[in-house]
BALUMFI-615987 format. One record per residue: y negated, x, z of N, C-alpha, C, CB in turn. Coordinates in steps of 0.02 Angstrom, whole numbers, padded with zeros to 5 digits, always signed. Glycine has a CB too. Example, Ala and Ser with C-alpha at 12.3 -4.5 7.8 and 13.67 -1.06 7.14 Angstrom:
<doros>
+00284+00660+00390+00225+00615+00390+00165+00660+00390+00224+00565+00452+00112+00642+00354+00053+00684+00357-00002+00645+00394+00030+00704+00286
</doros>
This chain:
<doros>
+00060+00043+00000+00000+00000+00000-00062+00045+00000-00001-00049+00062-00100+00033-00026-00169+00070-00061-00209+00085+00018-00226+00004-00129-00250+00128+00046-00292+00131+00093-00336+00067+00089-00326+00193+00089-00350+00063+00162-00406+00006+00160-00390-00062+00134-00463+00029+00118-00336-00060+00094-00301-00147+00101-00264-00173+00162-00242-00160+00045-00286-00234+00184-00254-00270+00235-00191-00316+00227-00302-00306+00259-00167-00306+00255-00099-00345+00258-00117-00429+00246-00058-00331+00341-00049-00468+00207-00078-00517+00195-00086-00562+00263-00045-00544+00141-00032-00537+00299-00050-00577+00358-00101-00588+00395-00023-00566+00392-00142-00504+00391-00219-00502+00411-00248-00545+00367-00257-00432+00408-00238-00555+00325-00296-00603+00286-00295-00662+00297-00296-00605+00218-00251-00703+00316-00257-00753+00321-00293-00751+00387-00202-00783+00310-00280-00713+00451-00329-00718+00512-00392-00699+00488-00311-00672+00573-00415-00684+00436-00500-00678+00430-00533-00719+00447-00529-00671+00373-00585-00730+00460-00637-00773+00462-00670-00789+00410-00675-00757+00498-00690-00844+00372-00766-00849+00320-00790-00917+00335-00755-00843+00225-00837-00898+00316-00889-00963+00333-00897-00985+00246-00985-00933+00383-00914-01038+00269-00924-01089+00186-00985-01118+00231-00843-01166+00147-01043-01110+00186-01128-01134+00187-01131-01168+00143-01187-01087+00180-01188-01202+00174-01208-01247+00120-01288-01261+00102-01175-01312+00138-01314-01245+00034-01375-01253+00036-01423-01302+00000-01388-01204+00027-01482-01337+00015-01509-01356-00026-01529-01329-00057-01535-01382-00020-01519-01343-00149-01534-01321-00213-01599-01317-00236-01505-01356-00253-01644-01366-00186-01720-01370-00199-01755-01308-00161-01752-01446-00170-01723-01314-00110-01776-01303-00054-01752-01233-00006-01778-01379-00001-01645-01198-00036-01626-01151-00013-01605-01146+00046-01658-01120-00021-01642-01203+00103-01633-01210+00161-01554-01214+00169-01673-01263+00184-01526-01191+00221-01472-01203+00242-01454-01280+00280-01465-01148+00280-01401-01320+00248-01413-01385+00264-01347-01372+00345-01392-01452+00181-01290-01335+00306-01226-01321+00364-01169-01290+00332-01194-01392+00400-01130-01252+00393-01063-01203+00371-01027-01231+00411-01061-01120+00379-00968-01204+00368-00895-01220+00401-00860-01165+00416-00849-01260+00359-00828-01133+00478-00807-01077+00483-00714-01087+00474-00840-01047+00555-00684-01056+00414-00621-01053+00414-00575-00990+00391-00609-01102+00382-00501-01019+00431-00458-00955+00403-00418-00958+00364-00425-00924+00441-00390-00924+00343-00326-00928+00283-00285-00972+00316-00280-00853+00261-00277-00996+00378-00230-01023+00399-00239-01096+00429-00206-00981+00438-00331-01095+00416-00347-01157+00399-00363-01221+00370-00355-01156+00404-00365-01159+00306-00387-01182+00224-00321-01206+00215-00415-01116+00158-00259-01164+00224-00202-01192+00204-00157-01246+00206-00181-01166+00213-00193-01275+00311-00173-01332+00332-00202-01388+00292-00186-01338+00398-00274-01373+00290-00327-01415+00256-00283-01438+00182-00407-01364+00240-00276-01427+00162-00233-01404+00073-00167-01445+00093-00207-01292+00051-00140-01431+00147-00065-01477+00141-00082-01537+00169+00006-01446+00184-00147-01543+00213-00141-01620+00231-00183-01652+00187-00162-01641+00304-00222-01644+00125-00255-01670+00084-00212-01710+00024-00296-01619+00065-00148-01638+00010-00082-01650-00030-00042-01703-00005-00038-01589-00032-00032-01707+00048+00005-01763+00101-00018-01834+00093-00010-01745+00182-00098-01844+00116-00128-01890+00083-00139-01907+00038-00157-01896+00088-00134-01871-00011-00126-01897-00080-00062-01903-00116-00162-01859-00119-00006-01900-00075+00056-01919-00097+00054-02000-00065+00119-01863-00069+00037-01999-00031+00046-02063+00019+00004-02124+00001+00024-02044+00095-00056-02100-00030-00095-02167-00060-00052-02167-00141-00203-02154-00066-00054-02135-00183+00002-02132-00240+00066-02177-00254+00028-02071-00234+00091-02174-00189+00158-02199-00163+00145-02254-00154+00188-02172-00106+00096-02283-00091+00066-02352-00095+00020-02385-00157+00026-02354-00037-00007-02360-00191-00001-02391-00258+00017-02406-00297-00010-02389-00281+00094-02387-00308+00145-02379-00341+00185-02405-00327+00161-02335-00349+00204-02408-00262+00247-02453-00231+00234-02544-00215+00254-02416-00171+00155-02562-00212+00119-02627-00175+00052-02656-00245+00069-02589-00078+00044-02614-00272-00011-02657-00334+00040-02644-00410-00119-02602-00345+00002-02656-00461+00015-02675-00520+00015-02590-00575-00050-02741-00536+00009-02578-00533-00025-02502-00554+00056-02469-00583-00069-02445-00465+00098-02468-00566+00177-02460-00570+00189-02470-00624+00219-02500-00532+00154-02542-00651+00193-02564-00719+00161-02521-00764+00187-02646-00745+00101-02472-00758+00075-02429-00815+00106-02360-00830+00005-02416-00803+00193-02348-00771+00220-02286-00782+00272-02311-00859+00266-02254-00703+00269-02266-00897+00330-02280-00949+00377-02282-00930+00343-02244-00995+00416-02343-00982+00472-02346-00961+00488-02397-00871+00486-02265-00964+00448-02407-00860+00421-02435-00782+00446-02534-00810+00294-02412-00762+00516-02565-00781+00505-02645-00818+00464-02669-00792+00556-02699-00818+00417-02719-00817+00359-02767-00808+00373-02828-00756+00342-02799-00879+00341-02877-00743+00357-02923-00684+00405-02970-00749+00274-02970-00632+00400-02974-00815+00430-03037-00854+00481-02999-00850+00405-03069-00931+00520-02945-00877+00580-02905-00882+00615-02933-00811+00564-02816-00886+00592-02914-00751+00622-02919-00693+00634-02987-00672+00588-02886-00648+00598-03032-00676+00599-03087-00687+00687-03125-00724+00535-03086-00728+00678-03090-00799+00705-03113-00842+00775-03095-00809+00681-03090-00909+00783-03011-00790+00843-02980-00755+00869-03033-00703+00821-02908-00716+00819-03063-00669+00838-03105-00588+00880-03179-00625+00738-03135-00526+00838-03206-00680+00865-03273-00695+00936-03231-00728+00809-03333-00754+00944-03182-00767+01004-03194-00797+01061-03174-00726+01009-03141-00873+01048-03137-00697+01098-03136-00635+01113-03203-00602+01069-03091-00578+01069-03258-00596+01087-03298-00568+01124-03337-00618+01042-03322-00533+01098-03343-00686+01163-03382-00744+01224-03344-00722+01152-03366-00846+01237-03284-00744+01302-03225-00717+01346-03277-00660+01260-03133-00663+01293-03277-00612+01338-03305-00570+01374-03370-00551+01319-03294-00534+01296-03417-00571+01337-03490-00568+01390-03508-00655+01257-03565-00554+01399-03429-00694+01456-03449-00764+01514-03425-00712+01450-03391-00862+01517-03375-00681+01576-03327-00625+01617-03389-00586+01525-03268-00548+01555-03434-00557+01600-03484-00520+01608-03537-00562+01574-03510-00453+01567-03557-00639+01628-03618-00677+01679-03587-00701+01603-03665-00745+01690-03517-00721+01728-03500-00733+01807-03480-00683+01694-03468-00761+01788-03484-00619+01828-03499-00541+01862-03578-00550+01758-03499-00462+01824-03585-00577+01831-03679-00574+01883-03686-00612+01766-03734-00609+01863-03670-00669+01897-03699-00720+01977-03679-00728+01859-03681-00780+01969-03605-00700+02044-03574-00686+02072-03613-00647+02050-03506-00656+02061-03629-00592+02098-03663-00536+02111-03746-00573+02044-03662-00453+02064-03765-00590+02094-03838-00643+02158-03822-00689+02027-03864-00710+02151-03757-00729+02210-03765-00769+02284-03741-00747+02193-03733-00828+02252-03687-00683+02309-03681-00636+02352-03734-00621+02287-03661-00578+02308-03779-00584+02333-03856-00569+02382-03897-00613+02274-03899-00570+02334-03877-00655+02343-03949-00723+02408-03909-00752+02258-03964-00803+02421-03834-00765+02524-03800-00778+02575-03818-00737+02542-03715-00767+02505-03797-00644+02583-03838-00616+02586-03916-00605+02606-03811-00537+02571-03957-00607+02581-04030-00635+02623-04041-00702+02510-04059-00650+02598-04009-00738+02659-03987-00805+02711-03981-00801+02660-03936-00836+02715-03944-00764+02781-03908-00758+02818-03927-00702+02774-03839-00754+02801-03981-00662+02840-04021-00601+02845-03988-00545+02909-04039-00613+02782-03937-00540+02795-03892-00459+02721-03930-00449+02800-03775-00452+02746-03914-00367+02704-03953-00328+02636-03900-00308+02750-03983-00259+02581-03951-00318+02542-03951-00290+02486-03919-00215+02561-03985-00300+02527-03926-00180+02502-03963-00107+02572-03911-00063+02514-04083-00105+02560-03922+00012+02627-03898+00044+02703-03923+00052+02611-03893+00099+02671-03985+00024+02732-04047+00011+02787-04030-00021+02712-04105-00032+02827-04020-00025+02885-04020-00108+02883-04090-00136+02988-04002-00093+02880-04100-00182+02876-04144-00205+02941-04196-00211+02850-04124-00250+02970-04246-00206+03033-04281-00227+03040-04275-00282+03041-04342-00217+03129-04270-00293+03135-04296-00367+03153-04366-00385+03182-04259-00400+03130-04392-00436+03138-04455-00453+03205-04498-00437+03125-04453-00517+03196-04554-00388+03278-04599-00384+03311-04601-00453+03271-04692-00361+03371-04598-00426+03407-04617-00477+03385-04694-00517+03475-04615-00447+03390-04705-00592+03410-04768-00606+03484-04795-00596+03393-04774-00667+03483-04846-00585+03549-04889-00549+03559-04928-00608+03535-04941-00473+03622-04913-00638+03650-04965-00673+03679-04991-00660+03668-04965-00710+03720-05043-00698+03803-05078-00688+03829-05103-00748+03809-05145-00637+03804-05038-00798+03849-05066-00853+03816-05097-00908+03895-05116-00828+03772-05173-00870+03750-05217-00912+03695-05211-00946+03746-05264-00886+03696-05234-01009+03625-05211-01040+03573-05264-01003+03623-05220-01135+03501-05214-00994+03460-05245-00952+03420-05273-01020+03421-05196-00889+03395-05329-00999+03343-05369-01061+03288-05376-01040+03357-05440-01086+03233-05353-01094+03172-05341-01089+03130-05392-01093+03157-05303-01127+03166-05467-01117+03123-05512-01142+03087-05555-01083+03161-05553-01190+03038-05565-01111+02979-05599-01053+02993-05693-01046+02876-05582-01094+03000-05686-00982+03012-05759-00981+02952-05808-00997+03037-05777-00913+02936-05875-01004+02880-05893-01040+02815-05890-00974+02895-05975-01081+02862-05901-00923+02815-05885-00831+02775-05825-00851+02880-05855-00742+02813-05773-00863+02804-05706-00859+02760-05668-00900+02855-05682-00864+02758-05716-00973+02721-05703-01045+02644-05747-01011+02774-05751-01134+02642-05798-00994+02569-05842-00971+02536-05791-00901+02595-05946-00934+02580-05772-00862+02545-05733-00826+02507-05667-00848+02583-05721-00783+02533-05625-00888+02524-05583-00917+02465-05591-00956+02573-05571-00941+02471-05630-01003+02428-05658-01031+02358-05705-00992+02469-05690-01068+02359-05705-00937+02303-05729-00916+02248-05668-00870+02330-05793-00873+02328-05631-00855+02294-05580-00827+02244-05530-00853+02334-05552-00806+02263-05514-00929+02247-05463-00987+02179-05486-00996+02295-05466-01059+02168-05575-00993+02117-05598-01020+02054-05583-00964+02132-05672-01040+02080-05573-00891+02028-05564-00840+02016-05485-00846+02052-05590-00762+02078-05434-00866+02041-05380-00880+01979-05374-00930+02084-05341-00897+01997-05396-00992+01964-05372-01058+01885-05429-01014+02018-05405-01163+01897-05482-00994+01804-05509-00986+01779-05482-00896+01795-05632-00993+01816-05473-00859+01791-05466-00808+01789-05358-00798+01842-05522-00753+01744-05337-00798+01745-05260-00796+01763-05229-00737+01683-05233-00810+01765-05271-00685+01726-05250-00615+01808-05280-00587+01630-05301-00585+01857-05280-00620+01923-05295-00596+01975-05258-00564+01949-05314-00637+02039-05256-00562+02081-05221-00517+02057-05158-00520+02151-05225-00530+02020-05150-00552+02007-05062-00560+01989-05040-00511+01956-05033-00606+01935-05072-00475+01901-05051-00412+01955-05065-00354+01829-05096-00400+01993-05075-00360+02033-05075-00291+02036-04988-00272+02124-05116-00302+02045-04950-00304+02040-04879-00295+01983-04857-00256+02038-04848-00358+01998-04825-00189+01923-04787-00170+01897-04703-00190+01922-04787-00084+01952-04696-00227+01939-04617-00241+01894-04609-00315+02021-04573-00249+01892-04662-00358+01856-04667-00413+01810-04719-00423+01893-04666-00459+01738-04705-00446+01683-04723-00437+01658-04783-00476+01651-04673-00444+01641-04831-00458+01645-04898-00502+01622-04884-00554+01613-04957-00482+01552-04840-00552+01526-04841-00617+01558-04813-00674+01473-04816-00614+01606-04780-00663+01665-04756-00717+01733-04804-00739+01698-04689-00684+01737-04827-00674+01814-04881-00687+01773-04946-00716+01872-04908-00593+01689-04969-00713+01674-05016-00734+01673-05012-00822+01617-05029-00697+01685-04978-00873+01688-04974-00926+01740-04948-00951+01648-04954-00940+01795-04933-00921+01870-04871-00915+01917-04944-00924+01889-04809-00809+01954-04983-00981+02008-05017-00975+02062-04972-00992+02005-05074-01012+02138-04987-00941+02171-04937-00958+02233-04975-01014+02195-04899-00886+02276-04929-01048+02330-04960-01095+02371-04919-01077+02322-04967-01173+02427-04985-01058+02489-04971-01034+02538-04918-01070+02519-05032-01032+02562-04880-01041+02602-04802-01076+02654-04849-01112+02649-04728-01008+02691-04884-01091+02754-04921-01110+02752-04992-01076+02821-04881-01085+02811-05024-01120+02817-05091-01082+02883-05093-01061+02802-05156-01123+02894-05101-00989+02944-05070-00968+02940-05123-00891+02934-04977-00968+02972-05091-00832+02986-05107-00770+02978-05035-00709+03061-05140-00777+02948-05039-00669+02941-04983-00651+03020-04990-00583+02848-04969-00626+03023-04899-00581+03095-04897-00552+03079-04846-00475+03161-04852-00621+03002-04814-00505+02986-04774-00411+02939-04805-00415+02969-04682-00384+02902-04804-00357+02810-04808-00350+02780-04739-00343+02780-04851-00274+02732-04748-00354+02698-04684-00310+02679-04669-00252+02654-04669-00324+02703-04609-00243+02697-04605-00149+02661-04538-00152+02786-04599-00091+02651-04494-00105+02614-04438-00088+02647-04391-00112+02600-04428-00024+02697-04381-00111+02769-04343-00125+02792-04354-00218+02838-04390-00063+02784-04418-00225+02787-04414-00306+02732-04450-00308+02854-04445-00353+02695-04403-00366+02627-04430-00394+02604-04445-00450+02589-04401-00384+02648-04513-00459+02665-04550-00539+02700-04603-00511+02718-04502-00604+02731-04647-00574+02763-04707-00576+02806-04668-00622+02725-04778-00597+02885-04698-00616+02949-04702-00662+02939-04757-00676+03020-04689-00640+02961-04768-00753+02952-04829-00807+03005-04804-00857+02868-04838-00845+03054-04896-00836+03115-04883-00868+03097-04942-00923+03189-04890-00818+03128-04926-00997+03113-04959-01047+03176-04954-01098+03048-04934-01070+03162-05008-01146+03211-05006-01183+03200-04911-01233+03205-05089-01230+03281-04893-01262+03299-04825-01295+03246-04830-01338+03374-04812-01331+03237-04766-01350+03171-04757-01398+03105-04794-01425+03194-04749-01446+03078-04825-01348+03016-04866-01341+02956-04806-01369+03005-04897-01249+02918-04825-01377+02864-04769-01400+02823-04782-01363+02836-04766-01468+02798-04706-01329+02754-04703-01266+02680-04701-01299+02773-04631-01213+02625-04718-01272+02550-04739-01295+02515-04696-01235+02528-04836-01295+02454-04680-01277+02405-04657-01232+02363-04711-01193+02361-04614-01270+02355-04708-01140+02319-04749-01092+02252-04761-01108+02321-04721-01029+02215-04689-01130+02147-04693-01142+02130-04653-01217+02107-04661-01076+02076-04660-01250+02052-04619-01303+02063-04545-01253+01962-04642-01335+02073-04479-01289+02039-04413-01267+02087-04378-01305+02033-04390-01185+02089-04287-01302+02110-04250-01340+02194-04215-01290+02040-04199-01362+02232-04222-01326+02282-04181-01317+02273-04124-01299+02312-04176-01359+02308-04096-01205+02276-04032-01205+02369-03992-01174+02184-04028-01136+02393-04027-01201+02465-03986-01173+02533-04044-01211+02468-03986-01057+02559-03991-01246+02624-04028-01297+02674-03999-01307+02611-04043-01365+02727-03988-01251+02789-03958-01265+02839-03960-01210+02778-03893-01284+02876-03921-01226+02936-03925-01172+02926-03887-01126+03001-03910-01191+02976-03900-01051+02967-03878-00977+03024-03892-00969+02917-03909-00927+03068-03840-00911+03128-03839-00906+03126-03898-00855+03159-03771-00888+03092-03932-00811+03090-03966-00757+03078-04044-00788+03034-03935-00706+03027-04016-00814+02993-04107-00854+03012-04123-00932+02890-04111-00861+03046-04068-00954+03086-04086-01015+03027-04099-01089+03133-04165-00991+03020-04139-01126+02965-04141-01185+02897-04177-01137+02996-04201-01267+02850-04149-01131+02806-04149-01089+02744-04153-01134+02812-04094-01043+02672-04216-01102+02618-04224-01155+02576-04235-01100+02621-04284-01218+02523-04205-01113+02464-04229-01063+02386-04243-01116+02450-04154-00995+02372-04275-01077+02278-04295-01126+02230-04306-01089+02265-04367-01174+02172-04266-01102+02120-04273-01052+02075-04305-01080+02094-04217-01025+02024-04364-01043+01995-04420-01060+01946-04395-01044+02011-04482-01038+01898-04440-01038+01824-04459-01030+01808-04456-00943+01809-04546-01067+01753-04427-00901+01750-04435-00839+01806-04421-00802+01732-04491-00828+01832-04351-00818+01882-04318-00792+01948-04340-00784+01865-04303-00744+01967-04392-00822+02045-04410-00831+02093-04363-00841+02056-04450-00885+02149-04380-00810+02204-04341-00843+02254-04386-00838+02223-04273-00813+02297-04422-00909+02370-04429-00914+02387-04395-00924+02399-04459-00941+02473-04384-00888+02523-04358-00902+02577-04405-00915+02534-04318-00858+02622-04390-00963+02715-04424-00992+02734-04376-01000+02739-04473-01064+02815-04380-00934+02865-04331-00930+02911-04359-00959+02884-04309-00869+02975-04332-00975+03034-04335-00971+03052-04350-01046+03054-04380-00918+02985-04353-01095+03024-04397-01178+03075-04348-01224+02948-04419-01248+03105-04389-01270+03157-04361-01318+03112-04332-01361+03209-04412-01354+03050-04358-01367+03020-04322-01419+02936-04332-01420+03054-04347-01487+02902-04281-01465+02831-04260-01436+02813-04294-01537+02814-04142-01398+02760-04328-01517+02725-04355-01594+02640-04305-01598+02704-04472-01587+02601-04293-01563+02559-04260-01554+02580-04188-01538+02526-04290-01513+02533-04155-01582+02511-04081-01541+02436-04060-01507+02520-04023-01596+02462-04020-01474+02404-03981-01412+02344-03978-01464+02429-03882-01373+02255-04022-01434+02218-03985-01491+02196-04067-01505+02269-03929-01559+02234-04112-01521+02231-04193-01577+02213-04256-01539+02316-04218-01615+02151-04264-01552+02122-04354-01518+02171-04394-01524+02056-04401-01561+02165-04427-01487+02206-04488-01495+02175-04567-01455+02281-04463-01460+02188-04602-01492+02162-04670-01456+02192-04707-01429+02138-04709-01485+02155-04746-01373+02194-04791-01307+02238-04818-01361+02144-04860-01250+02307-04845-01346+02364-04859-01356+02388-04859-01417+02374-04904-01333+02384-04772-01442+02402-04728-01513+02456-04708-01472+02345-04661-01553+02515-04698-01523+02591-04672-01502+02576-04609-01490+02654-04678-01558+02620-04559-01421+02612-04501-01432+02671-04488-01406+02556-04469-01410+02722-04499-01398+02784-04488-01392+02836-04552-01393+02786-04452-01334+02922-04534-01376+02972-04584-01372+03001-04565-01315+03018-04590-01428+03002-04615-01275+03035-04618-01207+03120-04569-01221+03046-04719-01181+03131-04545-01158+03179-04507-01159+03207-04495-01094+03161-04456-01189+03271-04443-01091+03303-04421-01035+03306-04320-01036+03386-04464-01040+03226-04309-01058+03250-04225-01047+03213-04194-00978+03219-04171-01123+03235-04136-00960+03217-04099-00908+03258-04093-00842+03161-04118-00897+03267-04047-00799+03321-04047-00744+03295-04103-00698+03329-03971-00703+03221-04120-00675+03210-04175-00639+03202-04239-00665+03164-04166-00608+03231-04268-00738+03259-04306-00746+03334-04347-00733+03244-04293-00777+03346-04417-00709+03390-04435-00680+03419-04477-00724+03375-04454-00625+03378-04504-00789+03424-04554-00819+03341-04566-00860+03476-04627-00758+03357-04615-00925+03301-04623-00969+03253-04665-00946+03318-04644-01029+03204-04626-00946+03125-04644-00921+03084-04616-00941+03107-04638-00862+03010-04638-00919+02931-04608-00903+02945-04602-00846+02859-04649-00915+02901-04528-00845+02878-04523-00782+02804-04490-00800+02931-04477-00731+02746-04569-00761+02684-04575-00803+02665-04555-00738+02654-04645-00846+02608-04517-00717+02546-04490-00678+02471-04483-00703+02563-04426-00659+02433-04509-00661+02367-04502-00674+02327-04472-00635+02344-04550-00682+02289-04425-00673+02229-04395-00620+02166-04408-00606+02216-04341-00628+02136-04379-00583+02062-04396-00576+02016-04349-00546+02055-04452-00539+01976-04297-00562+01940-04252-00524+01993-04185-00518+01919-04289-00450+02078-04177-00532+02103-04130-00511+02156-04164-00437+02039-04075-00499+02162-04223-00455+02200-04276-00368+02209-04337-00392+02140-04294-00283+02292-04351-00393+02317-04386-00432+02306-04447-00396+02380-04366-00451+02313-04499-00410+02295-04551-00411+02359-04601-00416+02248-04552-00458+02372-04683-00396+02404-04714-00394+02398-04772-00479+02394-04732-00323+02431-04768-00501+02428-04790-00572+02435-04875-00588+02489-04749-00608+02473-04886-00529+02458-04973-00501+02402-04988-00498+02479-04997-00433+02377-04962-00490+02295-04977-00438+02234-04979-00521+02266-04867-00354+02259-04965-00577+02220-04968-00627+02255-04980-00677+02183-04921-00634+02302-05002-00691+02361-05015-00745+02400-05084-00748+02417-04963-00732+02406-05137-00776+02441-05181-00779+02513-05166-00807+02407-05223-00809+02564-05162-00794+02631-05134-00804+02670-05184-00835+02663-05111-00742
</doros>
């Protein structure tokens, strides 16, 4: 190190004064006496403060949106609404799985619920051919009854409390078959068996589209159709399928022929179920048989 230079450390203990003068008049207005080691504090807390108002401008006013590349309040905005579409598609899409979950195993004759489900009584014969024909009692009742469905709207339909008048008030249903029923529906089976003459041709209950058409080792040639205001028929057990998965069909258009297939079949029948919301429903309670 050269003579007569001071260490830097000495330098910073120096002393200097900073004056100040008027430009007119020369007079000394005032000094500030500092050291290297005060100038320096001075310097980091000026830097400090000016990180800190920076930060709060940036962070609390509008000033932010002028960094590039920085998204605007509409961008963020736009980001917030599409996350919330994201999410309420996440849960119809939750939904909708668990409906068709449902709606395979109903298909396919597994249960539901914690219940096992029954399998259908046997039909009971004795041999004799059973006759379908309507006695003339039986034809006038029928016939008077049909006539209070088609003018009165507000009819047996509403005996149901699980479905909402304003839907069953315009909803007439058409009978799957003309037949005799051989179970009821109970909690445990959730349908009607409907025994009919050999190769009766089964009908859709309501207008809607075919959403399942084929065979099941349990329910044998298997058809379901989903209606209007969340309907669902189902016909188990037929010899044969007239519709495919995909094809409208209208209240009492053929969509199959009564039959005896599937292991929980007991002898030739329907086995007709109706849904409603995803919760089957009693088919008496809106069906003239």
């Amino acid at each position: 190190m050269p003579s007569g230079e001071k260490p830097k450390e000495n330098r910073l203990k120096d002393r200097y004064r900073l004056i100040i003068y008027n430009d007119n008049t020369l007079k000394e207005v005032g000094f500030l006496r500092l050291t290297g080691f005060n100038l320096l504090w001075i310097v980091s807390l000026l830097a400090i403060v000016g990180v800190g108002i920076v930060f709060v401008l940036i962070a609390y006013t509008s000033i932010r949106e002028l960094i590039p590349g920085y998204p605007d309040s509409n961008f963020r905005r736009t980001m917030v609404e599409n996350a919330i579409r994201l999410d309420s598609l996440q849960n119809e899409i939750r939904l909708w799985e668990q409906y068709y979950t449902t709606l395979n195993r109903i298909i396919s004759g597994q249960d539901t619920s914690d219940t096992t489900q029954e399998k259908p009584l046997p039909v009971k014969t004795s041999g004799k051919t059973v006759s379908f024909t309507r006695s003339p009692q039986d034809s006038l009742l029928r016939q008077q009854i049909e006539r209070e469905e088609r003018f009165n709207i507000t009819g047996a339909n509403l005996a149901a409390p699980k479905i909402q008048s304003v839907f069953l008030g315009h909803t007439l249903f058409f009978p799957p078959v003309k037949g005799v029923i051989s179970q009821k529906y109970s909690p445990k089976h959730y349908g009607v068996d409907l025994v009919s003459k050999p190769n009766e041709v089964v009908k859709s209950v309501l207008d809607g589209t075919v959403i399942f058409s084929a065979w099941t080792i349990e329910t044998g040639y298997t058809i379901a159709v989903q209606h209007e205001n969340n309907f669902v028929s189902i016909y188990k057990h037929n010899s044969d399928l007239l519709k495919k998965t995909g094809t409208f069909v209208r209240a009492g258009e053929a969509i199959a022929i009564i039959g005896n297939t599937g292991e929980l079949s007991s002898g030739p029948h329907l086995h007709f179920e109706l849904w409603y919301n995803g919760s089957p429903v009693n088919p008496e309670d809106y069906i003239v048989f």
